[in-house]
C-alpha positions in Angstrom: 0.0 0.0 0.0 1.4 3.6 -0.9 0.7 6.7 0.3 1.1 10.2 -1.4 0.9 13.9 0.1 -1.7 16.6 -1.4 -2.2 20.3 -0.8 -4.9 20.7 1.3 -4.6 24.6 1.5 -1.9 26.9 1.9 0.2 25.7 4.3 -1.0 22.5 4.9 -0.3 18.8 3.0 -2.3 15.9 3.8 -1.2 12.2 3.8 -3.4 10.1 2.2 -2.7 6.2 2.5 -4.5 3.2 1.7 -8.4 3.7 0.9 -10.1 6.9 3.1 -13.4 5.7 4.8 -16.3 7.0 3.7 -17.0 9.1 6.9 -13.8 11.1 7.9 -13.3 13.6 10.6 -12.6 16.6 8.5 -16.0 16.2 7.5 -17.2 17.4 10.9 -14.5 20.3 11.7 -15.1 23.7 11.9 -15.1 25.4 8.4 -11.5 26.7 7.8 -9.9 30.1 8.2 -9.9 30.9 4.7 -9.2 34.5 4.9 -5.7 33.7 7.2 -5.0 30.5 5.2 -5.1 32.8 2.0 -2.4 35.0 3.5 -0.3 32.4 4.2 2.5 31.9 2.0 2.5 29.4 -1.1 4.5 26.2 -0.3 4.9 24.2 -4.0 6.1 21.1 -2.3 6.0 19.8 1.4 8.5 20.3 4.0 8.4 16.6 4.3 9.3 14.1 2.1 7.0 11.0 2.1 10.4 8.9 2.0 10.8 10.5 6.1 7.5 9.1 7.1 6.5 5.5 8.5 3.0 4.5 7.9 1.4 1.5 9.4 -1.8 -0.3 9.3 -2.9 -1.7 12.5 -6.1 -3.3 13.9 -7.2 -0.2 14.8 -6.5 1.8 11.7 -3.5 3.7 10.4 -0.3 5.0 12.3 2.2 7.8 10.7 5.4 8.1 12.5 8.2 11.0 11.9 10.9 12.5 13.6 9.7 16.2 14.4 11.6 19.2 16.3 9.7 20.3 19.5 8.9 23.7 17.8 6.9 22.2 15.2 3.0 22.4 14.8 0.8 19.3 13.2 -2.9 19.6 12.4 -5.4 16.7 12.1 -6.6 13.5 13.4 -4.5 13.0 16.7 
């Protein structure tokens, strides 16, 4: 099973692995920032490589592991 990244929105890249269920958390979130997100600076490529991440499947679902500095931010299903 691979997994690729996609822009999401400025700033932020999504993993997608394996195949999504149909009911998925961002589907209940709060609608986005656009306005902010729009003023954000345009990234062409992640800061990431997918080559740096582990990704698992488990009983229980899907595990992405990756060395991080403590001054970094993540946003999603934690």
């Amino acid at each position: 099973m691979k997994g690729r990244i996609v822009l999401s929105g400025n700033g932020i890249w999504k993993i997608v692995y394996g195949q999504p269920e149909k009911m998925l958390p961002d589907q209940f979130k709060a609608a986005s920032k656009t306005a902010l997100l729009a003023a954000m600076s345009i990234e062409n490529a992640p800061a990431v490589s997918l080559s740096k991440i582990q990704l698992k499947k488990t009983a229980a679902g899907i595990t992405a592991e990756i060395d991080a500095a403590g001054d970094e931010r993540f946003y999603g299903g934690f």
